[in-house]
C-alpha positions in Angstrom: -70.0 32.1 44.9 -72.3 35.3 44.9 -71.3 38.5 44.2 -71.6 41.0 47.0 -71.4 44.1 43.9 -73.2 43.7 40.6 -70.6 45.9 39.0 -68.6 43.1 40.2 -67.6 40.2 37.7 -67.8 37.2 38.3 -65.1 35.6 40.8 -63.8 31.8 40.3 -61.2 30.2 43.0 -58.0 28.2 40.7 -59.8 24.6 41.9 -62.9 25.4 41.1 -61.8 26.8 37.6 -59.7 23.0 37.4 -62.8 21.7 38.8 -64.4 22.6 36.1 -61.8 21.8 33.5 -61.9 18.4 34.8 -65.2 17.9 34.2 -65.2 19.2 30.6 -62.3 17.3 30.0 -63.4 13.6 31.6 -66.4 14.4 29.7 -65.5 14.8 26.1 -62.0 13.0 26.2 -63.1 9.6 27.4 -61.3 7.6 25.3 -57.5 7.4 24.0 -56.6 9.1 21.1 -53.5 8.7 19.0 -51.4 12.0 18.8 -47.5 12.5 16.3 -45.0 14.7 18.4 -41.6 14.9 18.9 -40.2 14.0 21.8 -38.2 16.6 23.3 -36.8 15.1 26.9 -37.1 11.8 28.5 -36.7 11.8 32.3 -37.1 8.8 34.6 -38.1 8.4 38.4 -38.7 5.4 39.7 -39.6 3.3 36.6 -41.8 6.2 35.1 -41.5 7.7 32.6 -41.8 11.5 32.7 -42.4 12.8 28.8 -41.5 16.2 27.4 -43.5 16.6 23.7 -43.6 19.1 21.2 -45.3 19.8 17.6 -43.0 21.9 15.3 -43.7 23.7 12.3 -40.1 23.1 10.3 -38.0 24.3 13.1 -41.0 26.3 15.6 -42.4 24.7 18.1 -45.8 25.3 17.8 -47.3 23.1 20.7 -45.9 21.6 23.5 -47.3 19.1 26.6 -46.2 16.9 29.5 -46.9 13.1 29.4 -46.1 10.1 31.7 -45.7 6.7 31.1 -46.3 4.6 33.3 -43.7 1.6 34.4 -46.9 -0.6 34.2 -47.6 0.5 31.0 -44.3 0.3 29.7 -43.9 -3.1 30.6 -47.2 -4.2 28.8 -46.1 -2.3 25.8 -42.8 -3.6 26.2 -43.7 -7.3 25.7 -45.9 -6.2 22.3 -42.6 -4.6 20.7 -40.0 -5.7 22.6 -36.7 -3.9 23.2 -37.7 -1.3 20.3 -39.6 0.8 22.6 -36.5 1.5 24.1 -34.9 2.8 21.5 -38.3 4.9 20.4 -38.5 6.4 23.8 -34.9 8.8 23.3 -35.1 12.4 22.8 -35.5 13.6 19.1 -37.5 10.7 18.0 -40.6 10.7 15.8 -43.3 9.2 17.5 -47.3 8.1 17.3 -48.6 7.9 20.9 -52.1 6.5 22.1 -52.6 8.9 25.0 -55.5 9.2 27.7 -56.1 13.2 28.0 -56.8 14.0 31.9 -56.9 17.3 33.6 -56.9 17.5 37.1 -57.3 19.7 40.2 -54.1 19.2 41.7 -51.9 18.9 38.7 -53.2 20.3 35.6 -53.1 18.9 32.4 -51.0 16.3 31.3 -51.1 13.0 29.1 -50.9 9.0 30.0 -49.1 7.4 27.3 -51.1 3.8 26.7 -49.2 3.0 24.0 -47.0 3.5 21.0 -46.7 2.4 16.9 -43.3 1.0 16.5 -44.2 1.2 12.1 -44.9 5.1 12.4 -41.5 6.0 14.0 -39.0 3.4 11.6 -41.0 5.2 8.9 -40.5 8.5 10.5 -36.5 7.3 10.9 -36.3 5.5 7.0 -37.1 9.1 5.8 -34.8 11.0 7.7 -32.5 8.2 6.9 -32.9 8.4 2.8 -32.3 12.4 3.2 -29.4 11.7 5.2 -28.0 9.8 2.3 -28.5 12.5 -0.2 -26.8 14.5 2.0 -24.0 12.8 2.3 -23.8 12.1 -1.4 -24.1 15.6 -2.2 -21.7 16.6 -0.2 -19.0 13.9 -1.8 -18.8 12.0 1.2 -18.8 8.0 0.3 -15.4 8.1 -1.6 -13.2 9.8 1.1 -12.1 7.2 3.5 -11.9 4.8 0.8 -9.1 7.1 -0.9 -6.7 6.4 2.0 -3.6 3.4 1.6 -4.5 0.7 3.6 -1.4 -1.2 5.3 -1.1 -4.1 3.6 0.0 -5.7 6.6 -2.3 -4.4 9.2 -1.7 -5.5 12.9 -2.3 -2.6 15.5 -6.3 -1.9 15.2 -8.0 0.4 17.2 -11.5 -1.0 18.1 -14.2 1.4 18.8 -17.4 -1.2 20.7 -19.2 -1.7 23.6 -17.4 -3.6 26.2 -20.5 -6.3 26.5 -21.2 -5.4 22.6 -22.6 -8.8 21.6 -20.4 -9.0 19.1 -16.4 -7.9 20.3 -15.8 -11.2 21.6 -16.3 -12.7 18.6 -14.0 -10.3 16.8 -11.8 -10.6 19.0 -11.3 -14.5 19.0 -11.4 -14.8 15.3 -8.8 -12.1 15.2 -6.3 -13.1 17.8 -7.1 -17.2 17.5 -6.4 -17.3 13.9 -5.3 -20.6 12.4 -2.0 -18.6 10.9 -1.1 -17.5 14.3 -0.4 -13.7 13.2 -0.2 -11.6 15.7 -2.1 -8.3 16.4 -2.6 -5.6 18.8 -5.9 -4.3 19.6 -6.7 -1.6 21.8 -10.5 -0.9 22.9 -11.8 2.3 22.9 -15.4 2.0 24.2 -18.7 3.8 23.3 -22.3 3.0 23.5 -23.6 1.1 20.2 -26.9 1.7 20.5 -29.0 4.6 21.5 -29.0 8.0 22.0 -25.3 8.2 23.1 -24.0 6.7 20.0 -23.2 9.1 17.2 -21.4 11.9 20.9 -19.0 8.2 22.1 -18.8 7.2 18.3 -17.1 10.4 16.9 -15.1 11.2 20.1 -13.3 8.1 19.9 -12.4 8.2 16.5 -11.1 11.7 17.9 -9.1 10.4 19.9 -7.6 7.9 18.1 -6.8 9.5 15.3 -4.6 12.4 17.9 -2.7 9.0 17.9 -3.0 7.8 14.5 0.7 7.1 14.6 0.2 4.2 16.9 -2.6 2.2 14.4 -3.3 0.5 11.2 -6.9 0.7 10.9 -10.0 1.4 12.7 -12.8 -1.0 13.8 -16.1 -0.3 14.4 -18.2 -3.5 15.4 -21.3 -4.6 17.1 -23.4 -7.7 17.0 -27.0 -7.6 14.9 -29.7 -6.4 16.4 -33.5 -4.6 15.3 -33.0 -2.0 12.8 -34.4 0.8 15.0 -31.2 -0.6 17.6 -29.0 0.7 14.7 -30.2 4.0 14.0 -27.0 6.1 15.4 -25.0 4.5 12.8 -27.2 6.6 10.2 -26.4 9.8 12.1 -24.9 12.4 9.0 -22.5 13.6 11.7 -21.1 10.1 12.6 -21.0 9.5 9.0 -19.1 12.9 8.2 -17.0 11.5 10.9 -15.9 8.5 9.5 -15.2 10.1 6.1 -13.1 11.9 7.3 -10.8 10.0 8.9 -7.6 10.3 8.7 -7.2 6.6 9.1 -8.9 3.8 7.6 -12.8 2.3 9.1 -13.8 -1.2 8.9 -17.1 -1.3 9.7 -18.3 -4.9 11.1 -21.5 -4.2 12.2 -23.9 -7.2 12.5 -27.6 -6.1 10.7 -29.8 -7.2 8.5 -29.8 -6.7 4.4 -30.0 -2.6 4.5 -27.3 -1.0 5.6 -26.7 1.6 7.7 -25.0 4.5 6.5 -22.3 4.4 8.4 -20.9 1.9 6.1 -21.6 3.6 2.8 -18.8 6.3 3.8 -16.2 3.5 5.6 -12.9 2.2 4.1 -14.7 -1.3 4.1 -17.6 -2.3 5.4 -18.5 -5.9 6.4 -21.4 -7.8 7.6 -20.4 -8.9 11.1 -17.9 -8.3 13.4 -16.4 -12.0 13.1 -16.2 -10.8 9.0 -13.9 -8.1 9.8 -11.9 -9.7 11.6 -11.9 -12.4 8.6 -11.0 -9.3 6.3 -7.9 -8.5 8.7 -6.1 -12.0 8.9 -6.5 -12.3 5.0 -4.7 -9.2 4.5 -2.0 -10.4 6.4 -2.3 -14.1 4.8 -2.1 -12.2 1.1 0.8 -10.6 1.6 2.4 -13.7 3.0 1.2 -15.2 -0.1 3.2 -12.4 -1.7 6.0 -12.8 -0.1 6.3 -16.4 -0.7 5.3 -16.5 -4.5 7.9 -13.5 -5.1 10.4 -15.7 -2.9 9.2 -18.4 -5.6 10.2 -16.1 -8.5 13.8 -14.8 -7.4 14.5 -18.8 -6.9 13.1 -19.8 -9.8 15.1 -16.6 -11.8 18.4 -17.6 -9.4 18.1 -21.1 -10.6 17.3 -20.3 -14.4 20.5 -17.8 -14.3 22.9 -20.1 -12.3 21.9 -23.3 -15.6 22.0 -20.4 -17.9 25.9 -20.1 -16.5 26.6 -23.3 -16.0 26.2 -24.1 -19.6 28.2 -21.4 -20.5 30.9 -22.0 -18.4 30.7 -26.0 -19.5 30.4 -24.6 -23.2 33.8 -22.4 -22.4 35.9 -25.3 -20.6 35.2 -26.9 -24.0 36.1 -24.1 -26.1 39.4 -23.1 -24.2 39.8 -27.1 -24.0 39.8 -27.3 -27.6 41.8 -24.3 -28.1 44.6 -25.0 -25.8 44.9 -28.7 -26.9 44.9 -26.8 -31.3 47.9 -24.4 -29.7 49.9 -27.9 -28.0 49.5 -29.8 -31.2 50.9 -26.5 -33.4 53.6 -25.8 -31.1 54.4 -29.4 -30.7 54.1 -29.8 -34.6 56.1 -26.4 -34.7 59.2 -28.0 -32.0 59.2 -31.0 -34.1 59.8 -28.8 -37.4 63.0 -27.4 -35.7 64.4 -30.4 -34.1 64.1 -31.8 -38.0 66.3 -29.0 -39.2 68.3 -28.8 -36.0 69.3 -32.4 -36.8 69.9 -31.2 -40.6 72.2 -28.3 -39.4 74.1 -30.6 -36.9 78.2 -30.3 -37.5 78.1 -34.3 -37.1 75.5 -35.4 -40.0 77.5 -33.5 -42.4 81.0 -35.1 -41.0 79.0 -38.6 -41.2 78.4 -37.6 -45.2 82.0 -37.8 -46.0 83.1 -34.5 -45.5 85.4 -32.9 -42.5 86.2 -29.8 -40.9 89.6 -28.4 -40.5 90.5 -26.0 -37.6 93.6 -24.3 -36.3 94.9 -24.1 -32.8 92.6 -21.2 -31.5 89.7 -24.0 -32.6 88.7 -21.3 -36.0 87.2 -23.0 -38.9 89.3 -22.5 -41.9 87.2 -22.3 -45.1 89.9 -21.4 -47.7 93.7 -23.2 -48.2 94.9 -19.1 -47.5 94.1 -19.7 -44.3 96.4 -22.4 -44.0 100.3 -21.5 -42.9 103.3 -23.7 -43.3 104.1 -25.2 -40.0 100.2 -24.7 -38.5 99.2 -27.5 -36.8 95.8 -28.3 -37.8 92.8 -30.1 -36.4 90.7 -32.1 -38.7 87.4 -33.5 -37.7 86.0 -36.7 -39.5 82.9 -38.2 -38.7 84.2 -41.1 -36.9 87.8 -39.1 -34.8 90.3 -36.3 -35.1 93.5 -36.4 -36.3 95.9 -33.6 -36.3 98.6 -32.2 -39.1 101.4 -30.2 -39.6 101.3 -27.5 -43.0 104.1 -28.0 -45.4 
């Protein structure tokens, strides 16, 4: 273009300003380059992609940029890292992209993702991870939910899973198949275990269970194992504070590796698969049925040692009061015998049968003294062996 005025500055149409962009671009950015950003959105059209990044200083962003990734792309990187890049590609994560840098006419700058390092980002994710923990320690999180009574018979469980979570079936069958047949009630209350939806479902269940907190035991939180970066929500410090604060207890039975995640540092009780939970449950309900039966034990065995303990006594008294009654027959016996002795000694009739006699007047009065005696009384006397009768002179 010429310039018509050479007071004039020089004049440049937009494409030929891109134009020359593109040129300076394809020229000194011919190959990939590896770049760290956050990722700030994730959109997708039609397989693709679409990228939002940004550099912050501390909280600032200091840099931002468009990228795309194509579904080609992703599907090579896909079958290098497998279902990982998945979990990578959500909005907040730490990421180290290989990106081709292109600048064109039409639609300006923007970056091809070619590329991505799975180690950078579970680095980037262990770190946050560890200050997460110190959080949570500092702020006297871990013991809470373990503080709270757990029913030592607990059969209505709220399950907080995935509906095709790998591992509720398998909870579910070892809880409700049990070789005791104990029954529970479970109810499912559903949210995403993996991804970027896990700590928003995760929390607002356990809302909403605990607005009915009257109707459960216990909590459940269970999943099947999976790649640690498939587990990240369950380090989230506002799931955690979540779980500590429960007003009921949470098992957690969340199928992983040897590290844990966080969220089972602040649960009631945390196991290592969901099948091990539901192990946990049924043997609190076999312990106290163990309970019940060895204290059923112990009142018989008590029953049985009290009901001897008076037997024997009652056996000892029979004997006593046997022995006693048969020492008051033989006295009073002894004692009857004594009087019918002197009874017999006493009788009117032994002393007749000595010799001697008794002499009584007509009214049948003993006379004891010859005063007693008139002239012309007629008088009875008694002899051992008859009676005769006589007349005073």
């Amino acid at each position: 273009m010429q310039n018509t005025n050479s007071n004039t500055p020089q004049q440049f149409s937009l494409f030929e300003l891109n134009q020359h962009l593109h040129r300076v671009v394809a020229f000194n950015m011919r190959q990939p380059i590896w770049i760290r950003c956050e990722l700030a959105d994730v959109s997708n059209s039609r397989g693709n992609l679409y990228l939002s990044l940004v550099d912050r200083d501390e909280y600032k962003v200091r840099a931002k940029a468009n990228a795309v990734f194509w579904k080609s792309d992703q599907n090579r990187v896909h079958k290098k890292i497998g279902d990982s890049l998945w979990t990578i590609l959500q909005a907040g994560s730490q990421v180290l992209m290989e990106v081709l840098v292109e600048f064109t006419e039409l639609y300006g700058f923007q970056l091809i993702v070619k590329n991505v390092d799975l180690s950078f980002t579970v680095g980037q994710l262990e770190l946050q991870r560890i200050a997460t923990m110190r959080k949570l320690e500092a702020d006297q999180f871990f013991d809470l939910n373990k503080q709270l009574d757990f029913n030592i018979v607990p059969q209505r469980i709220a399950v907080i899973s995935s509906k095709t979570a790998a591992g509720l079936q398998d909870f579910l069958n070892q809880l409700h198949q049990n070789p005791y047949g104990y029954t529970f009630r479970t109810e499912l209350f559903a949210a995403a275990m993996q991804g970027a939806n896990v700590e928003t479902e995760v929390v607002q269940q356990i809302e909403i269970i605990e607005a009915r907190q009257t109707e459960f035991d216990c909590i459940v939180i269970v999943r099947g194992g999976g790649a640690r970066l498939d587990l990240m929500g369950f380090d989230s410090y506002k799931l955690c504070v979540a779980i500590a604060t429960s007003e009921l207890p949470i098992i957690t039975g969340i199928g992983h590796d040897i590290d844990e995640v966080l969220a089972d540092l602040v649960a009631h009780q945390a196991l290592k698969t969901p099948t091990a939970a539901a192990e946990f449950l049924v043997n609190q309900v076999l312990n106290f049925e163990a309970t019940l039966e060895q204290t059923y034990l112990q009142i018989t065995q008590f029953a049985q040692h009290h009901i001897q303990q008076a037997q024997v006594y009652l056996e000892t008294t029979e004997q006593k009061l046997g022995l006693l009654v048969q020492q008051h027959l033989n006295y009073h016996t002894q004692l009857l015998q004594n009087l019918e002795e002197k009874a017999k000694l006493l009788d009117p009739q032994n002393t007749l049968d000595r010799g001697f006699s008794i002499v009584t007047n007509q009214d049948g009065k003993v006379l004891n003294t010859i005063e007693e005696a008139k002239s012309g009384d007629i008088l009875k006397i008694r002899f051992g062996d008859g009676d005769i009768e006589v007349v005073v002179r």
